[in-house]
Structures are given as structure tokens and as C-alpha cells.
BAFI-3210 file (N, C-alpha, C; in Angstrom, 3 decimals, decimal comma, padded with zeros to 6 digits):
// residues 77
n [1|2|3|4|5|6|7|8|9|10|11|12|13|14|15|16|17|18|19|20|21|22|23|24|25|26|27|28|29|30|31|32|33|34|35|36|37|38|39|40|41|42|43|44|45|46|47|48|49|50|51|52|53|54|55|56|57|58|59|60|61|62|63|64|65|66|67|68|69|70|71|72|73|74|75|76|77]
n.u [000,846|000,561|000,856|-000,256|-000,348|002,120|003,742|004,687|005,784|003,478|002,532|003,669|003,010|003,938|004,211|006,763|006,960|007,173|005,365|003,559|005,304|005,931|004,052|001,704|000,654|-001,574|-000,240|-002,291|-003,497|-002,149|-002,241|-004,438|-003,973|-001,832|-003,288|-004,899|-003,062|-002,240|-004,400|-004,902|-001,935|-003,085|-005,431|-004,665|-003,279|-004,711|-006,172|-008,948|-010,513|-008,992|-007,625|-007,812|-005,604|-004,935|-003,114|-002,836|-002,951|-005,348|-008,299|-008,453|-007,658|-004,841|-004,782|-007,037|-007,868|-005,941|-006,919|-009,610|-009,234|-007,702|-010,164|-011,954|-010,424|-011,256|-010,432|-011,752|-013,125]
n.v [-001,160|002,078|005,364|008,036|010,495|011,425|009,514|007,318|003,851|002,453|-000,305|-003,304|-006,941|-010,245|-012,951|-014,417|-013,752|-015,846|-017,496|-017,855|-018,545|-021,244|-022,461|-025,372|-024,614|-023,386|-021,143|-019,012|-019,119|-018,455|-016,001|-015,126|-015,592|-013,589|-011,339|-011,608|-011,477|-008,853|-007,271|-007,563|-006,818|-003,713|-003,024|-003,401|-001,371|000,541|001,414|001,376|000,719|001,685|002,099|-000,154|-000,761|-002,294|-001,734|-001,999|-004,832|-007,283|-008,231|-010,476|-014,094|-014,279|-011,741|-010,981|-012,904|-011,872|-009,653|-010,543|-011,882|-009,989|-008,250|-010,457|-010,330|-007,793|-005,680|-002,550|-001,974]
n.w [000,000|-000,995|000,064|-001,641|-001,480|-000,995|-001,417|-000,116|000,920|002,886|004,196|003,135|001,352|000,602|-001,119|-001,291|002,045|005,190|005,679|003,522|001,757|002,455|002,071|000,165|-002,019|-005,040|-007,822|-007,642|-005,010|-003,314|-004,023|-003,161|-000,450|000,016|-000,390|001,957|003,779|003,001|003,927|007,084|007,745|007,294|008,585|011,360|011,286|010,741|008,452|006,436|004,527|000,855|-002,119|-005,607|-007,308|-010,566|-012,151|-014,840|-015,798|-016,569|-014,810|-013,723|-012,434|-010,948|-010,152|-009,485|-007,239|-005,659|-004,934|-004,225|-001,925|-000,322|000,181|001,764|004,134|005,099|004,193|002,469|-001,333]
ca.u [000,000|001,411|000,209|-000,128|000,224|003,818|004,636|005,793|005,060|003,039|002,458|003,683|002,835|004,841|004,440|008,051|006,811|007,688|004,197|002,963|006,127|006,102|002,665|001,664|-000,587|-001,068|000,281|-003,380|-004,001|-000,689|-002,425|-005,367|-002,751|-001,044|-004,239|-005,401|-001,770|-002,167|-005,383|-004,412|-001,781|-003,566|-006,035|-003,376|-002,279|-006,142|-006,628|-010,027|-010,324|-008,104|-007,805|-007,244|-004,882|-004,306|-001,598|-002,923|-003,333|-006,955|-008,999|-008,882|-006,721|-003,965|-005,619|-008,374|-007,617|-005,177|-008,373|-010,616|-008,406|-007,913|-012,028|-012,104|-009,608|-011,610|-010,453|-012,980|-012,255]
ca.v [000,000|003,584|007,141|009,035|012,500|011,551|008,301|006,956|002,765|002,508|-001,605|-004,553|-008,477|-010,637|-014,516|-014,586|-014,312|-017,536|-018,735|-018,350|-019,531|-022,085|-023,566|-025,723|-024,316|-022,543|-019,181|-018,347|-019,356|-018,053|-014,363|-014,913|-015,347|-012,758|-010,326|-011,492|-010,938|-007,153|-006,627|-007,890|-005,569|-002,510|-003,439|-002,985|000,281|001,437|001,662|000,111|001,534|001,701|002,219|-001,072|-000,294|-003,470|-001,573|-002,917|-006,054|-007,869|-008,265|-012,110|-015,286|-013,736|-010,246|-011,120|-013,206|-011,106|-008,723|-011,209|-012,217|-008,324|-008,133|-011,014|-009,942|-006,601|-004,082|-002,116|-000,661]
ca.w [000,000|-001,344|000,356|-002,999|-001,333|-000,041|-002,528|000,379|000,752|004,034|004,249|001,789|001,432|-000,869|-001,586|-000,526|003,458|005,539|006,273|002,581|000,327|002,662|001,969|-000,909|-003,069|-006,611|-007,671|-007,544|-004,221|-002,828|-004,387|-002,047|000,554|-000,062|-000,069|003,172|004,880|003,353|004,819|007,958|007,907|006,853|009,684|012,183|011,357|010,870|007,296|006,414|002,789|000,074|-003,986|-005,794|-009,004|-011,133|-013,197|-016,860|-016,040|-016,471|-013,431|-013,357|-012,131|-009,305|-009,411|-008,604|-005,978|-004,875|-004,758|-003,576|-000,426|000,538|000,795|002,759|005,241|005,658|003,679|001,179|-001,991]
c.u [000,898|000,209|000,340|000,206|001,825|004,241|005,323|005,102|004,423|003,052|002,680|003,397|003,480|004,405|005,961|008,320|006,686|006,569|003,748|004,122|006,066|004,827|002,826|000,701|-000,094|-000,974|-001,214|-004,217|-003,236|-001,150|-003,574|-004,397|-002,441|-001,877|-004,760|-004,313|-001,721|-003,387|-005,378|-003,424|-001,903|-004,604|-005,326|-003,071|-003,650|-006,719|-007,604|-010,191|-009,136|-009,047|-007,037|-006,867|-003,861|-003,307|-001,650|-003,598|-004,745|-007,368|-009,397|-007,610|-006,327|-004,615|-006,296|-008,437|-006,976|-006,440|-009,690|-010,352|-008,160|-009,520|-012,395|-011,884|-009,796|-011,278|-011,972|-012,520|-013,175]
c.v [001,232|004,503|007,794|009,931|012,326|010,697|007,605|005,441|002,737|000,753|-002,160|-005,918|-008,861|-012,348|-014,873|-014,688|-015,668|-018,569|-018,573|-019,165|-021,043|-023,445|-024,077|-025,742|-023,299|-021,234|-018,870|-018,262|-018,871|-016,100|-014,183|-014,877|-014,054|-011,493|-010,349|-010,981|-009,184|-007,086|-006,675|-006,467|-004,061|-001,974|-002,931|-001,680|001,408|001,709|000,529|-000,179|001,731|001,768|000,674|-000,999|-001,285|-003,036|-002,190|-003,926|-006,304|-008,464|-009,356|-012,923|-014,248|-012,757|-010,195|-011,705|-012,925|-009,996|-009,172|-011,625|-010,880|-008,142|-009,038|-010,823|-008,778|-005,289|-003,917|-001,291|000,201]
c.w [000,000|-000,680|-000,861|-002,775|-001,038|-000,909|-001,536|001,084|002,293|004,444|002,600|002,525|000,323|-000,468|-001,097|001,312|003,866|005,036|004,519|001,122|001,449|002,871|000,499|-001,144|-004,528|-006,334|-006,962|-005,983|-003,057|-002,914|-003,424|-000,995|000,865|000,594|001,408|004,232|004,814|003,919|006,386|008,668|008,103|008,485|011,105|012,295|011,020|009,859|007,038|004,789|001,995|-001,664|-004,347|-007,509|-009,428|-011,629|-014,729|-016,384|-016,068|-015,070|-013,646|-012,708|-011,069|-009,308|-008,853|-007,474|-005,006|-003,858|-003,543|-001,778|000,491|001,321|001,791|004,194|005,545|004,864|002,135|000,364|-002,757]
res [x|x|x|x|x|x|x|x|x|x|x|x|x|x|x|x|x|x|x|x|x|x|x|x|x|x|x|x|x|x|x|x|x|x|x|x|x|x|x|x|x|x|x|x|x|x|x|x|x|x|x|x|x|x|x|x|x|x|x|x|x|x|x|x|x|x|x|x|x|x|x|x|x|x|x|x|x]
***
């Protein structure tokens, strides 16, 4: 998660953290992962809301579940 007014990164999640490279499952399931560890985060530090900016890509497979796993884990976009 980026602050736009400042550019400056406030929370990250990566597939590279212990507990999710170290599970076995698909990329795609690894992107839900991922989303629920940032919301989690975000959670924490009080942010409930957020902007969700694919960057190009098509709003399916990991995005989406990247997407889909954030909403779960509470945040709203």
C-alpha cells in the first residue's frame, strides 16, 4: 500500500513471506494469501479503505484473488 500524497510505501505483502512460500498451493491461491496478509496488515495500522490499481493487467486469475483475499480480510475498496 502507497500514500499518494507523499509516494511513500506505508504496508507490503509478498508470496516470498515464511508462512505463505512455505505452503503448498497454486500461484493463484498463494495471491489470495497474499491479499489477506495485506489486509491484515492494513487493519493494524487502521486503514479500512483503500484504492485497488491493477496496473494494466486484467482483473482475473492472481488479481483477482489477490483482490478477492484483501475483501475477505476486511479491507474495502
Amino acid at each position: 500500500m502507497i500514500d499518494d500524497v507523499t509516494g511513500n510505501t506505508i504496508i507490503a505483502a509478498s508470496s516470498r513471506e515464511k508462512e505463505i512460500a512455505a505452503a503448498t498451493a497454486t500461484k493463484s491461491e498463494k495471491a489470495k494469501m497474499v491479499g489477506k496478509s495485506l489486509a491484515a496488515k492494513a487493519l493494524e495500522k487502521g486503514i479500512q479503505t483503500c484504492a485497488f490499481d491493477r496496473g494494466g493487467y486484467l482483473y482475473h486469475g492472481r488479481v483477482k484473488e489477490l483482490a478477492d483475499g484483501a475483501r475477505e480480510g476486511g479491507l474495502k475498496f
